[in-house]
Steps between C-alpha positions, in 0.01 A plus 500: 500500500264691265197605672607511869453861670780544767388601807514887626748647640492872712793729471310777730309553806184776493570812749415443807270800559260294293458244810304733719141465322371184321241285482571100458291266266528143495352318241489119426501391075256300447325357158109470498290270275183480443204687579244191548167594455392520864816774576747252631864567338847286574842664566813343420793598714740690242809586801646385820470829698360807450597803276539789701489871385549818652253839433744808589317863540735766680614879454780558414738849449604590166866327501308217655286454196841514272662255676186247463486623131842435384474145777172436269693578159847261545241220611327553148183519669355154572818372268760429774464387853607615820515409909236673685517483880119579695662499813718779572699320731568244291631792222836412305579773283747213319252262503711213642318466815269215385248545855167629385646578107244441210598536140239722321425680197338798446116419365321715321617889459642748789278865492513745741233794564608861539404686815693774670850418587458152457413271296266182575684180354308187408657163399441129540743233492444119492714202605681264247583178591 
């Protein structure tokens, strides 16, 4: 049917030496109207559960960094999505282990800052449902 968006589909799973260092976010969509005059708003409900995303900081060596890069490049950026496991026990390099799997996409850019022998990779990724 014209019009209809199929739904996303992963063909890879992020290294796991990205699981170590994270921070979670959890937020629910919501659309506000309004802005009465005496400050009072109403929000409409926009999704079932929350959207999470995931704020990734961590150093990494220099073949570290390529392998994120060239990860970051056949995902097209935020074009194509991926599994992303938080839990390191839960980590399926395959990505067929379905326990504590989210499919993500990359959001926003991945940059890195130079220091000596390392280099200090920042990246977020977000949830798509």
């Amino acid at each position: 049917m014209p019009g209809n968006v199929a739904a996303a589909v992963a063909s890879a799973v992020v290294p796991s030496s990205l699981c170590s260092v994270f921070r979670e976010t959890r937020a629910w969509q919501v659309r506000e109207s309004g802005g009465y005059a005496d400050g009072r708003y109403q929000a409409e409900v926009q999704a079932e559960s929350s959207r999470k995303s995931w704020e990734i900081g961590k150093l990494l060596t220099f073949a570290q960094w390529l392998a994120l890069s060239q990860f970051f490049d056949t995902r097209n950026g935020a074009q194509k999505p991926f599994y992303w496991y938080p839990n390191i026990a839960d980590y399926d390099p395959i990505g067929s282990y379905t326990t504590g799997r989210y499919l993500v996409r990359f959001d926003g850019a991945l940059s890195r800052t130079y220091r000596l022998g390392r280099q200090e990779a920042s990246l977020r990724l977000i949830e798509i449902e």
